[in-house]
N, C-alpha and C positions, 0 to 999 in steps of 0.2 A: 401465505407469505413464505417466501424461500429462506431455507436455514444457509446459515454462515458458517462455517469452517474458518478459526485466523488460527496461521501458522506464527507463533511470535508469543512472548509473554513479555516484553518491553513496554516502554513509555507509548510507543504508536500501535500494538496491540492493543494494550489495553482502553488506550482511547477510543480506538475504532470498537472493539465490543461494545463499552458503555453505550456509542454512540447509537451502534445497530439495536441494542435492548433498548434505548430512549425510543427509537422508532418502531415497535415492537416486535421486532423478529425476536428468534432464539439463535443463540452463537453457541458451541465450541472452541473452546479455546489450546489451541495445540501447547505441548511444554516437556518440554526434558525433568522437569519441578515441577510436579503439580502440588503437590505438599505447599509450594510460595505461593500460590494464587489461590489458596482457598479462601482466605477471608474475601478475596475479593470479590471472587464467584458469589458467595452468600449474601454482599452487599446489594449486587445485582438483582437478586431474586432467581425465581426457580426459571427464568430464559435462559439462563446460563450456566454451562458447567464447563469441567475441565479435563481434558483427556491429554492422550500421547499426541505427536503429529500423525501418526495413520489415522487415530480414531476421530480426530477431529475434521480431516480432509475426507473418511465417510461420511461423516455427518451431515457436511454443508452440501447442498446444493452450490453453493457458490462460496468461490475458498478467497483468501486475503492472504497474502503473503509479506508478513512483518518480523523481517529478520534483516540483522548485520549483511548487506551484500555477499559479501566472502563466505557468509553461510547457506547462502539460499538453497543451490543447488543442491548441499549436501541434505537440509531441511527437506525438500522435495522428495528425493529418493526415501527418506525416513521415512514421507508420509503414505509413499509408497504410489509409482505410477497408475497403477489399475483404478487407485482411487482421484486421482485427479483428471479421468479420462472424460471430455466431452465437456469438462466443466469450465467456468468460468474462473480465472485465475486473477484476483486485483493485486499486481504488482504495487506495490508501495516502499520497493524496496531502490538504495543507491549506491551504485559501483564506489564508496568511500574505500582508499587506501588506510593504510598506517600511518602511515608518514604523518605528522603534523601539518595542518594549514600553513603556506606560506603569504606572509602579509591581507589575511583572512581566506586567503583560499585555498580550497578542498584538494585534497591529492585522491584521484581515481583509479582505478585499477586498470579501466579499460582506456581504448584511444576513442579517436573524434570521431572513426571508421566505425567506430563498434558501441555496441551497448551491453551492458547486462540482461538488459530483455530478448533482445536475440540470442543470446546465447543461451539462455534457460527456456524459450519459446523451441530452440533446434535442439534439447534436450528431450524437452515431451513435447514432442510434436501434436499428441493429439486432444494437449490441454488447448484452453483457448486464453493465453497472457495481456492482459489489457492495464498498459502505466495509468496509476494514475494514486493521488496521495503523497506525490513523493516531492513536492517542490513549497511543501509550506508544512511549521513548525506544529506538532500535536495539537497544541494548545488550540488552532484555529482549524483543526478537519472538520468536527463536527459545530454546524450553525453558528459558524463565523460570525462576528458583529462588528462590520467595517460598513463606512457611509453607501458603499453599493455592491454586489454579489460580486465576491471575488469569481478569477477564473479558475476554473483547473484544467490543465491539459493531458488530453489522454491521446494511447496510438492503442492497436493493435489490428490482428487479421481479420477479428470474426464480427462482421458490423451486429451479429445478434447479442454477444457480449457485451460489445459496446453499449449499445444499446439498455441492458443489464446492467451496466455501471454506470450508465447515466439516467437510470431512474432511481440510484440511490444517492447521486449526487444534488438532482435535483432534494432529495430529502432532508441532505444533509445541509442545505444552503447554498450551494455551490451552480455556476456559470456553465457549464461544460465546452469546452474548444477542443473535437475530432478534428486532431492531426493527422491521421490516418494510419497507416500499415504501419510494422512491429519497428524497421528503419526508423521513422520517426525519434523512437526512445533514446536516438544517437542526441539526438536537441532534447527531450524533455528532461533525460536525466542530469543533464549540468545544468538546470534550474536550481536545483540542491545549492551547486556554488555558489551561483547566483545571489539565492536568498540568503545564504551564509553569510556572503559579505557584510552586507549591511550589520548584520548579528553582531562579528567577531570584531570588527573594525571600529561601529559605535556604540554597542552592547543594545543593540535596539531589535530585539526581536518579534514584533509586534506588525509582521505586514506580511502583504500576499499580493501577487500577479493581478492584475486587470489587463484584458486585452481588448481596445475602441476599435470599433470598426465603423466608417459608413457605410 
């Protein structure tokens, strides 16, 4: 089983760890503090330790990317190009601005033109960035328990990543819906807003995307 590499020591790092150690891989967990995440590594048992972002993005076979938008790209170059080359990159990250929500909605950094994924895709070109995790709250990534398998939507270039990210979807409980090439992320990432609404507006955080098809 392929080792994980998360870039992040937040609320959705450390969920996605626990989630990958439930299903028995071993993670890495990247951190500027690794000093604050040692109780939690320990609770996890010995799948899990804690490094820098370079050493964490050796580690994985397959890296996760769970950081503040506004930080990613700098997070990347930390974890250092060489090491994120050929690999599969699971975006989970969203272009949030500063700015406060206005009447529950999201202020973005980028336009409707653009994504955060494209632009950290045409940074390391010769990673392979594949959205997905980013449009429903921690609490429901890993083995959601809603009346029927929520969706998740994913884009990116490398249908074998893909591919990669939806055999751990499938693990996590999850629907998978290939939107297709990195474009895409222009739509997947204002899902964030989306699910926000609901949150901020009637304090109801508690749902996730379904997509019907006949």
């Amino acid at each position: 089983m392929k080792k994980i590499g998360i870039l992040g020591s937040g609320i959705v790092a450390k969920t996605l760890g626990a989630g990958f150690v439930k299903h028995g891989y071993q993670i890495m967990l990247g951190t500027r503090d690794a000093f604050k995440l040692n109780d939690w590594a320990v609770d996890l048992g010995s799948n899990a330790q804690i490094g820098t972002f370079a050493q964490a993005a050796a580690f994985g076979d397959i890296i996760v990317l769970a950081v503040h938008g506004s930080a990613a790209k700098v997070v990347l170059e930390s974890a250092g190009a060489k090491n994120l080359e050929q690999k599969t990159i699971i975006d989970a990250c969203n272009p949030i601005g500063d700015a406060a929500p206005v009447n529950g909605v999201l202020n973005f950094f980028t336009d409707p033109n653009s994504s955060l994924m494209e632009a950290l895709q045409a940074s390391f070109p010769e990673a392979n960035f594949v959205k997905a995790f980013n449009s429903v709250g921690s609490a429901f990534m890993v083995n959601p328990t809603f009346e029927s398998k929520p969706s998740m939507f994913i884009c990116g270039n490398s249908t074998e990543a893909k591919r990669e990210v939806t055999a751990i979807l499938d693990a996590f409980g999850w629907e998978t819906e290939d939107f297709g090439m990195v474009e895409s992320a222009r739509a997947i990432e204002p899902l964030c807003m989306l699910w926000c609404i609901r949150g901020f507006r009637d304090n109801a955080w508690t749902h996730a995307f379904k997509l019907l098809k006949q």
